[in-house]
PyMOL Python script that loads the backbone (N, CA, C, O; Angstrom):
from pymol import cmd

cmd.read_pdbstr("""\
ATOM      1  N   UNK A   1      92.203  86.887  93.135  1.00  0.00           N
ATOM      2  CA  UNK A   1      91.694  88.232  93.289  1.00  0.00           C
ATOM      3  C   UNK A   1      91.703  88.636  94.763  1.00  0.00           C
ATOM      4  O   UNK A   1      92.169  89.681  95.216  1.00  0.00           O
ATOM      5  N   UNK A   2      91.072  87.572  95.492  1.00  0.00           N
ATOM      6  CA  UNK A   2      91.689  88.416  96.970  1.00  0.00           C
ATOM      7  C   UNK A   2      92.736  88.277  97.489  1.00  0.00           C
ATOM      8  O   UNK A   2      92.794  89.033  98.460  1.00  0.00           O
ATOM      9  N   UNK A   3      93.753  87.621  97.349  1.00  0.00           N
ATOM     10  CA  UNK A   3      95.209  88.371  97.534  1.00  0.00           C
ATOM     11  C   UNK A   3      95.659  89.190  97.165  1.00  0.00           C
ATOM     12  O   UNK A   3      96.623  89.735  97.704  1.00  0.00           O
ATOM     13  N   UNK A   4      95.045  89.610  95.982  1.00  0.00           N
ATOM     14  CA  UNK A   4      95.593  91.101  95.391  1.00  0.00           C
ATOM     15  C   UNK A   4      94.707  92.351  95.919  1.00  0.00           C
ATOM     16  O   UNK A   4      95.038  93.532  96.019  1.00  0.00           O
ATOM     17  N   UNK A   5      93.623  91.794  96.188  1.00  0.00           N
ATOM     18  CA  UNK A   5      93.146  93.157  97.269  1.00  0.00           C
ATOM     19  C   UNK A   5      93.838  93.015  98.311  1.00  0.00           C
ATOM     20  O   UNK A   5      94.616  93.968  98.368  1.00  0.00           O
ATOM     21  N   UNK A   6      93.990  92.236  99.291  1.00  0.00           N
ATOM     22  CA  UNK A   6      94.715  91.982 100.668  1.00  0.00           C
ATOM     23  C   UNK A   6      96.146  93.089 100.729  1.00  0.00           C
ATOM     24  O   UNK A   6      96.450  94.030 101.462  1.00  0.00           O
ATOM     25  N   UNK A   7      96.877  92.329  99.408  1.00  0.00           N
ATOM     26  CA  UNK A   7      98.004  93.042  99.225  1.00  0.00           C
ATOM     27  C   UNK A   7      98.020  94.601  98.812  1.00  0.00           C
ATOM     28  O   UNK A   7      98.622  95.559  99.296  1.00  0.00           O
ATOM     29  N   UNK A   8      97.300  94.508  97.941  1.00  0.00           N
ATOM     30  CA  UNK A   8      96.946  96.309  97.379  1.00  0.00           C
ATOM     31  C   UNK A   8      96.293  96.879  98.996  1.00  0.00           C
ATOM     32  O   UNK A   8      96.806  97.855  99.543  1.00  0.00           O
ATOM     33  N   UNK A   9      95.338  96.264  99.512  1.00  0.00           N
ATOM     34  CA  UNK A   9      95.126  97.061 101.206  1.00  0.00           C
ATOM     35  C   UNK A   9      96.535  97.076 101.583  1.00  0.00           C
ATOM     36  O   UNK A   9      97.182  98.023 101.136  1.00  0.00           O
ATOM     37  N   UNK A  10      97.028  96.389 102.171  1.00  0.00           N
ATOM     38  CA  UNK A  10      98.300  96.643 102.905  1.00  0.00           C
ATOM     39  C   UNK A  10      99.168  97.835 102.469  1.00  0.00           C
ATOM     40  O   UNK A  10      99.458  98.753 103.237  1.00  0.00           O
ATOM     41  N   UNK A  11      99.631  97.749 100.966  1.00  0.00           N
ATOM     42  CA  UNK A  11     100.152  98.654 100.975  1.00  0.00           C
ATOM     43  C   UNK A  11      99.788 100.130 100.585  1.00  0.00           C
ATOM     44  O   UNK A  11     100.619 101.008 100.352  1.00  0.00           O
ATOM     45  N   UNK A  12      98.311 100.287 100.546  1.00  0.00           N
ATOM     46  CA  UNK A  12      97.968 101.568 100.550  1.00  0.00           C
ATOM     47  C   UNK A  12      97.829 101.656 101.844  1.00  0.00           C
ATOM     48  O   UNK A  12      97.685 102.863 102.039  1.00  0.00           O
ATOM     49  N   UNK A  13      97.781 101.075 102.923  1.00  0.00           N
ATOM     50  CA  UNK A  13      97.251 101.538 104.056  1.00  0.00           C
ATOM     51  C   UNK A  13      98.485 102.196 104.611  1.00  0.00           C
ATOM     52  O   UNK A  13      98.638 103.344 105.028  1.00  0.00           O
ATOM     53  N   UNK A  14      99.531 100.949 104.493  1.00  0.00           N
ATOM     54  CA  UNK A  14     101.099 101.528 104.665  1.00  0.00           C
ATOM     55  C   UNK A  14     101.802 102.887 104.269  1.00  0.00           C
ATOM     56  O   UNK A  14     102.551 103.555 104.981  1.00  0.00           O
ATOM     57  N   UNK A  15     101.329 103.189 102.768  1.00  0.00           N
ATOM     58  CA  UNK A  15     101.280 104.361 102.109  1.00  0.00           C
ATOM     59  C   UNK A  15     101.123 105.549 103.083  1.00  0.00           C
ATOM     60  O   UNK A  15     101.977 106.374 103.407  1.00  0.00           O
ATOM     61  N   UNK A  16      99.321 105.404 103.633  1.00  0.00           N
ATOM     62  CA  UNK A  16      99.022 106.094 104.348  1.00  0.00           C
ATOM     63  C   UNK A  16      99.128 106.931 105.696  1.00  0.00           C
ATOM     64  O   UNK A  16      98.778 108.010 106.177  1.00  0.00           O
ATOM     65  N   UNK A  17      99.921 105.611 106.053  1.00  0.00           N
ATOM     66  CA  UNK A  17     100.530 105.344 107.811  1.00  0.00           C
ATOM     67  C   UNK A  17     101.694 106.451 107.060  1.00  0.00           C
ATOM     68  O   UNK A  17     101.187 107.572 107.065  1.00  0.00           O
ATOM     69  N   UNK A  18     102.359 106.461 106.756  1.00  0.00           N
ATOM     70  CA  UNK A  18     103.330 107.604 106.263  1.00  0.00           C
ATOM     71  C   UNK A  18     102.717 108.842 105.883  1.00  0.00           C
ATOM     72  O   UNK A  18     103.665 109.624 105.807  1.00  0.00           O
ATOM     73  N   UNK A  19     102.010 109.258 105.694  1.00  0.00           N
ATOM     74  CA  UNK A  19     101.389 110.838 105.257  1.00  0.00           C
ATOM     75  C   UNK A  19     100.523 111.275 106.032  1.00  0.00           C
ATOM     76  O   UNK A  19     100.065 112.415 105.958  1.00  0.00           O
ATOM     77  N   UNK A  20     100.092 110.156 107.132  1.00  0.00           N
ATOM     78  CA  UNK A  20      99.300 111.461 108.281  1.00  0.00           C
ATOM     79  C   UNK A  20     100.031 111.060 109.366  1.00  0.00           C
ATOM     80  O   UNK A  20     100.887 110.198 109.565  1.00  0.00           O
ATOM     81  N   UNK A  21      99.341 112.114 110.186  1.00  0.00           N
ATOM     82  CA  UNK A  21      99.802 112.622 111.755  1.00  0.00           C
ATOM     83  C   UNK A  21     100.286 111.165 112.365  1.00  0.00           C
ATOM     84  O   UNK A  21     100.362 110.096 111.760  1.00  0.00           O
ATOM     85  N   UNK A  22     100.606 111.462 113.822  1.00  0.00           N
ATOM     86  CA  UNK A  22     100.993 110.321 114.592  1.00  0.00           C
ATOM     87  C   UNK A  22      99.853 109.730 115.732  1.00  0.00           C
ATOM     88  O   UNK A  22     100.127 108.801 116.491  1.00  0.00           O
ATOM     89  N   UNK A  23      98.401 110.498 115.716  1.00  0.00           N
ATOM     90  CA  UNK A  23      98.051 109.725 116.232  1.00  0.00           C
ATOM     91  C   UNK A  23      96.989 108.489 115.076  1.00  0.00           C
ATOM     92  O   UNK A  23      96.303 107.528 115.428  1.00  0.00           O
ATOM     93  N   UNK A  24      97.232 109.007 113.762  1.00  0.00           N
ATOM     94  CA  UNK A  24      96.305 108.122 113.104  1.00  0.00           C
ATOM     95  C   UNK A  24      97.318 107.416 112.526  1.00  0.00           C
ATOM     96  O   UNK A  24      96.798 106.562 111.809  1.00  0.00           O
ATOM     97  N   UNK A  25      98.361 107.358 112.488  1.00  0.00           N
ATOM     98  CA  UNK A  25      99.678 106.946 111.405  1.00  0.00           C
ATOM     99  C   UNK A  25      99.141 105.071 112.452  1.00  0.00           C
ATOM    100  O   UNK A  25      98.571 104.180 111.821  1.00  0.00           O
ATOM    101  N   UNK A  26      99.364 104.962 113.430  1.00  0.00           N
ATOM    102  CA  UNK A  26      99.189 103.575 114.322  1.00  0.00           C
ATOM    103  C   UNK A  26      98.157 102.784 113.706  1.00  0.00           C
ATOM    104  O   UNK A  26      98.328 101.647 113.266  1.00  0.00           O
ATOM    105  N   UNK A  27      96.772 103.617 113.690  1.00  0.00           N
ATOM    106  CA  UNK A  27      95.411 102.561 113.191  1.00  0.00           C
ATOM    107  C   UNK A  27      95.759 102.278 111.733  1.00  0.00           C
ATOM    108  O   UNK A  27      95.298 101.207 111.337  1.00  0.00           O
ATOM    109  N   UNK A  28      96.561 103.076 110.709  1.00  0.00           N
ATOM    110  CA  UNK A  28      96.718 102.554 109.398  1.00  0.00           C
ATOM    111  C   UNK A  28      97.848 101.462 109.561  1.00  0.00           C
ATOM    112  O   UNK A  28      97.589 100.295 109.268  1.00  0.00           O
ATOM    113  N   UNK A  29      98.873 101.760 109.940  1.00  0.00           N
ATOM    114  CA  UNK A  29      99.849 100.557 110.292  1.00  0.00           C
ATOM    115  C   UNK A  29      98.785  99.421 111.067  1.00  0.00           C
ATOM    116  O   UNK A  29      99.107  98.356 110.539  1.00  0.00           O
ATOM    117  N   UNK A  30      97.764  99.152 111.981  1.00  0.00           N
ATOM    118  CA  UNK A  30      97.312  98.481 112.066  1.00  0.00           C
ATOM    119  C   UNK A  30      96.709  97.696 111.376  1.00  0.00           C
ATOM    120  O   UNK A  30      96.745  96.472 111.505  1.00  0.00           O
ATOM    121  N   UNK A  31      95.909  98.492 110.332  1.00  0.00           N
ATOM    122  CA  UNK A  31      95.590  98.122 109.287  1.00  0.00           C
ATOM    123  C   UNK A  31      96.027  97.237 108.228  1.00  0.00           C
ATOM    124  O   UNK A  31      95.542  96.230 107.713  1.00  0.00           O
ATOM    125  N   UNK A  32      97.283  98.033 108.022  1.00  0.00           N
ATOM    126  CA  UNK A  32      97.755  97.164 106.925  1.00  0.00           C
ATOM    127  C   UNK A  32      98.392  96.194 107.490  1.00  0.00           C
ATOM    128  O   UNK A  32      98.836  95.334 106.730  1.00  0.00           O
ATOM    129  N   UNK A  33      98.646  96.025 109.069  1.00  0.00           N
ATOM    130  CA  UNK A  33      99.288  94.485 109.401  1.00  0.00           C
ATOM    131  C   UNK A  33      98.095  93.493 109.103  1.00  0.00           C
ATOM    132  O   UNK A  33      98.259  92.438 108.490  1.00  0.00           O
ATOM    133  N   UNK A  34      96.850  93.939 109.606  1.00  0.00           N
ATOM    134  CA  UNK A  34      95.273  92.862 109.645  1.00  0.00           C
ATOM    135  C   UNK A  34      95.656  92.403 108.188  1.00  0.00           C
ATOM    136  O   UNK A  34      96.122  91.284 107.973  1.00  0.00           O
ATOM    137  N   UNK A  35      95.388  93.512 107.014  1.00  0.00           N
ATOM    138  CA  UNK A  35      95.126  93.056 105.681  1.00  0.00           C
ATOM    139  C   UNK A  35      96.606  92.109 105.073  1.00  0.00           C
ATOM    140  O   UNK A  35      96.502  91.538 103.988  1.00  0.00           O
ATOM    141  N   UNK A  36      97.886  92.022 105.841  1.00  0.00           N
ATOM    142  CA  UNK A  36      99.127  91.242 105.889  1.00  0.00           C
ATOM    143  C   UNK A  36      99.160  90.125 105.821  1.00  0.00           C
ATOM    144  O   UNK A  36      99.722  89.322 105.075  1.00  0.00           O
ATOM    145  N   UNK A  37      98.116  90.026 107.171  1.00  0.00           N
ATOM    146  CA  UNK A  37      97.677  88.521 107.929  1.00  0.00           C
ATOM    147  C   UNK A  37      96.757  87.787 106.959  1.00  0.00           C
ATOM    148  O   UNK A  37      96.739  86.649 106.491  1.00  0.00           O
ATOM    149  N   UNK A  38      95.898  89.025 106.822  1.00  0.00           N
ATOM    150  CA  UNK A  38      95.398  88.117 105.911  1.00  0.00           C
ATOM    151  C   UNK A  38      95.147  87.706 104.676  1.00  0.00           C
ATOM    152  O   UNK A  38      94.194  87.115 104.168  1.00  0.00           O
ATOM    153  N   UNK A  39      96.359  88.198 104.194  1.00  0.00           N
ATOM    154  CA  UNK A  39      96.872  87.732 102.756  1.00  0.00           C
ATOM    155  C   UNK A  39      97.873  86.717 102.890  1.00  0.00           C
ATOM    156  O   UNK A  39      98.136  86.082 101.869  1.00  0.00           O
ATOM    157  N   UNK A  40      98.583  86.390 104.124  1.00  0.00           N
ATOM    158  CA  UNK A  40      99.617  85.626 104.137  1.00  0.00           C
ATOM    159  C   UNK A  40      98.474  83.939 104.921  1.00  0.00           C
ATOM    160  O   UNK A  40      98.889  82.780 104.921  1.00  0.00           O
ATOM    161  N   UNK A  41      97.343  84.320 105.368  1.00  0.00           N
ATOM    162  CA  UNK A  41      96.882  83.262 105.190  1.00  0.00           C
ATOM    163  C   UNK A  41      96.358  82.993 104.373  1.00  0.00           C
ATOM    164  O   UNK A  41      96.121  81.792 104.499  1.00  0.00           O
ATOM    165  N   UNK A  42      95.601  83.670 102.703  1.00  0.00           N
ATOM    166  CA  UNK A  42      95.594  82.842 101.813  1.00  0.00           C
ATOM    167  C   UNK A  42      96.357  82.636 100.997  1.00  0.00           C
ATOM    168  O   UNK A  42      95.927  82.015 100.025  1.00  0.00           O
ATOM    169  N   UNK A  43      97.692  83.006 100.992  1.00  0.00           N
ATOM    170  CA  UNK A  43      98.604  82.637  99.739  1.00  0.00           C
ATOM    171  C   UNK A  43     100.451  82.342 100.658  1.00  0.00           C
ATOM    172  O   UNK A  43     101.571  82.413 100.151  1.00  0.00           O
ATOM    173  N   UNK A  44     100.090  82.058 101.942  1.00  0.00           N
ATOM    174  CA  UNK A  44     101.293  81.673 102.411  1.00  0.00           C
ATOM    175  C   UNK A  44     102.341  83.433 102.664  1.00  0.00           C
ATOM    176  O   UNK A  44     101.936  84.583 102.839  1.00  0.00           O
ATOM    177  N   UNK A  45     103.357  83.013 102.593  1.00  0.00           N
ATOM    178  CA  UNK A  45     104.424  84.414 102.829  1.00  0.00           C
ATOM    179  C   UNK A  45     104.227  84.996 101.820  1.00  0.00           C
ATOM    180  O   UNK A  45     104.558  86.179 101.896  1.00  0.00           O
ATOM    181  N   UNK A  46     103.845  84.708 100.926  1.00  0.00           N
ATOM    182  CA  UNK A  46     104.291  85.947  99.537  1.00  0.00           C
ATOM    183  C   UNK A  46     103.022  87.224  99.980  1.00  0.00           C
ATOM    184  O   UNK A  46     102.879  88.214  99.263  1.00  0.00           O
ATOM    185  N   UNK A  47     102.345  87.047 100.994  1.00  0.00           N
ATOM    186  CA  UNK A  47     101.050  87.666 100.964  1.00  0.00           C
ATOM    187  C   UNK A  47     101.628  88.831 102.150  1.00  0.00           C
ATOM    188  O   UNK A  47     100.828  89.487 102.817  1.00  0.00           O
ATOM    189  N   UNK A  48     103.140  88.977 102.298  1.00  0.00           N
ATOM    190  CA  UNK A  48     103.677  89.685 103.597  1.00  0.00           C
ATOM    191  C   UNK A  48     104.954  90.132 103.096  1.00  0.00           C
ATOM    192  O   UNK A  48     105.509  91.081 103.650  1.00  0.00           O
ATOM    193  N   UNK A  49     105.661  89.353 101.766  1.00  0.00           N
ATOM    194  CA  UNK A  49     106.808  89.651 100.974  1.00  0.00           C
ATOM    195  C   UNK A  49     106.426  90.754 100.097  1.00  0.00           C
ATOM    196  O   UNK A  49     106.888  91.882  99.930  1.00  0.00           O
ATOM    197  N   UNK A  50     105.681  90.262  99.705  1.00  0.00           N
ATOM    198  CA  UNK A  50     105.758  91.779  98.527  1.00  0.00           C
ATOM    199  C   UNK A  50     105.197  92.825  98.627  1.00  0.00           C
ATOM    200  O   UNK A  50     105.334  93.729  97.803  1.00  0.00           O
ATOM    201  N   UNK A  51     104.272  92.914  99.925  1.00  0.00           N
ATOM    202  CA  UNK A  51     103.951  94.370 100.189  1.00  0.00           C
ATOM    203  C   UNK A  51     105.344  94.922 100.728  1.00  0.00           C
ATOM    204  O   UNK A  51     105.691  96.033 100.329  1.00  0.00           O
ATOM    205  N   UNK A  52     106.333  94.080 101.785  1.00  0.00           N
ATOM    206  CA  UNK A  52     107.336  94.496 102.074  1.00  0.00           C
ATOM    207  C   UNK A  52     108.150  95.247 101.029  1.00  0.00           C
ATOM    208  O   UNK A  52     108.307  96.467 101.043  1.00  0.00           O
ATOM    209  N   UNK A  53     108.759  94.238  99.930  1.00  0.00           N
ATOM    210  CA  UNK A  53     109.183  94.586  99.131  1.00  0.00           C
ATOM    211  C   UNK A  53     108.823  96.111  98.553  1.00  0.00           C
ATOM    212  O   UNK A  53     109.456  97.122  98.247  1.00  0.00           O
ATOM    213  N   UNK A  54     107.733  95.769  98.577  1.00  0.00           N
ATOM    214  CA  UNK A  54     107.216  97.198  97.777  1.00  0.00           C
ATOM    215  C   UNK A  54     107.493  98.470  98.601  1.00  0.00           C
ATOM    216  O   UNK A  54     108.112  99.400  98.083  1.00  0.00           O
ATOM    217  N   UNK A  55     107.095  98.527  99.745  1.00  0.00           N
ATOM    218  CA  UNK A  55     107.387  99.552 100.525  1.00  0.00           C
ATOM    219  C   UNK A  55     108.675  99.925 100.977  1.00  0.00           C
ATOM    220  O   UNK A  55     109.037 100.953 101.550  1.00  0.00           O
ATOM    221  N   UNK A  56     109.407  98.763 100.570  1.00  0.00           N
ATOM    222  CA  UNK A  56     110.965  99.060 101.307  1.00  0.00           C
ATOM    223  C   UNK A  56     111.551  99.825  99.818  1.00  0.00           C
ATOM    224  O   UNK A  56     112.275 100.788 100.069  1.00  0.00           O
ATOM    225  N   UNK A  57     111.353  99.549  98.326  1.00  0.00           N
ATOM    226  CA  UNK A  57     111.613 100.108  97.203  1.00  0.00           C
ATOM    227  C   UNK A  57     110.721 101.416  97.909  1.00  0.00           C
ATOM    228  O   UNK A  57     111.444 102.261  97.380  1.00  0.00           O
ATOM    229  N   UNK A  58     110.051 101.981  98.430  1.00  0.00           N
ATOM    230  CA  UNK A  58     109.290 103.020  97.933  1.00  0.00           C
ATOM    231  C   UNK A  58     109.960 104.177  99.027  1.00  0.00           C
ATOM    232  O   UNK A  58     110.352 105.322  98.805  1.00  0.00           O
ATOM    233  N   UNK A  59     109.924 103.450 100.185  1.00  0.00           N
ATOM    234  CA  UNK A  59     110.733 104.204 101.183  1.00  0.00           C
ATOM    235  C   UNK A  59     112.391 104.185 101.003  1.00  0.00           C
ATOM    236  O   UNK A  59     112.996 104.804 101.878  1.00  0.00           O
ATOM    237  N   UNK A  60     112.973 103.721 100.253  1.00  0.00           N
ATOM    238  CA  UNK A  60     114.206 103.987  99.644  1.00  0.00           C
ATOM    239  C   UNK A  60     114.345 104.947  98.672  1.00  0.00           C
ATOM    240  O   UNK A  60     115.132 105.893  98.637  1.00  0.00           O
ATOM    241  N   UNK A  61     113.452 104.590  97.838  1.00  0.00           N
ATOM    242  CA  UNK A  61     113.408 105.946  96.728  1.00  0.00           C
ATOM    243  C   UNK A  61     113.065 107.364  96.968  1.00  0.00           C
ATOM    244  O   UNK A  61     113.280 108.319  96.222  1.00  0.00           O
ATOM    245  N   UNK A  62     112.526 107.349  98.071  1.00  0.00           N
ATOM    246  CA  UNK A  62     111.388 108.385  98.522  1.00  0.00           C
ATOM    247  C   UNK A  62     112.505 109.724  98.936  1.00  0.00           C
ATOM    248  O   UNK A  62     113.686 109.714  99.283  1.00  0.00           O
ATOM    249  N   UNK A  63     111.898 110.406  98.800  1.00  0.00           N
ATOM    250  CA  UNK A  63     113.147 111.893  99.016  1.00  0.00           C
ATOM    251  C   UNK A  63     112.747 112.671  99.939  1.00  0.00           C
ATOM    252  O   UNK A  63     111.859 113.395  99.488  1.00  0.00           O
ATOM    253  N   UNK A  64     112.997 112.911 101.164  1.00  0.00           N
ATOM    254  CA  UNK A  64     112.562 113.530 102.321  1.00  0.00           C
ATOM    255  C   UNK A  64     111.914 114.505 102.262  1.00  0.00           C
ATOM    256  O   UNK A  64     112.739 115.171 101.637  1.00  0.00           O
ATOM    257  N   UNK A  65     110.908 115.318 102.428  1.00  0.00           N
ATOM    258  CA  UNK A  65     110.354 116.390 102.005  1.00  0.00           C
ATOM    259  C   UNK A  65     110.706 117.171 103.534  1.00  0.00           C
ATOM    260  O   UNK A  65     110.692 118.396 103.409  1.00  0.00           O
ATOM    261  N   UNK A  66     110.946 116.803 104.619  1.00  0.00           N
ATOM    262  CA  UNK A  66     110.962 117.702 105.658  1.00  0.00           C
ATOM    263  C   UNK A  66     112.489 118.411 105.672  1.00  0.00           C
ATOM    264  O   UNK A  66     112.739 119.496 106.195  1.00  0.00           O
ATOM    265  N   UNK A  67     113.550 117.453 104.901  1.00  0.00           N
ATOM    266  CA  UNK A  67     114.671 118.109 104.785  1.00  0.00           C
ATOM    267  C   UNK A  67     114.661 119.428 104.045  1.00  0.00           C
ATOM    268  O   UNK A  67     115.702 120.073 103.918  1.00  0.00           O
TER     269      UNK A  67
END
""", "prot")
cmd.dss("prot")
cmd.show_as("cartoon", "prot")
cmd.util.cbc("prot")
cmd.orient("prot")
């Protein structure tokens, strides 16, 4: 259970770091690196793989709205 919060933080925070401004976009990317760390220290790499994963599917799919 807390790797799956760790991981679910990361990538909502990541989420987030994408939909606001640029001076708060940094503290959520901060964020979700802390909650990275520390999912990859309790469950090894997978705790840094699959938020990746997830976000790299999401930012691939994702359809530019400023275009």
């Amino acid at each position: 259970m807390t790797l799956a919060f760790f991981v679910s933080a990361t990538i909502f925070a990541c989420f987030l770091a994408e939909e606001c401004e640029e001076k708060r976009r940094n503290r959520w990317y901060l964020m979700g690196a802390l909650s990275a760390s520390i999912a990859t220290l309790i469950k090894g790499p997978v705790g840094f793989i699959i938020p990746t994963l997830v976000l790299a599917i999401f930012n691939g799919l994702r359809v530019d709205r400023a275009s």
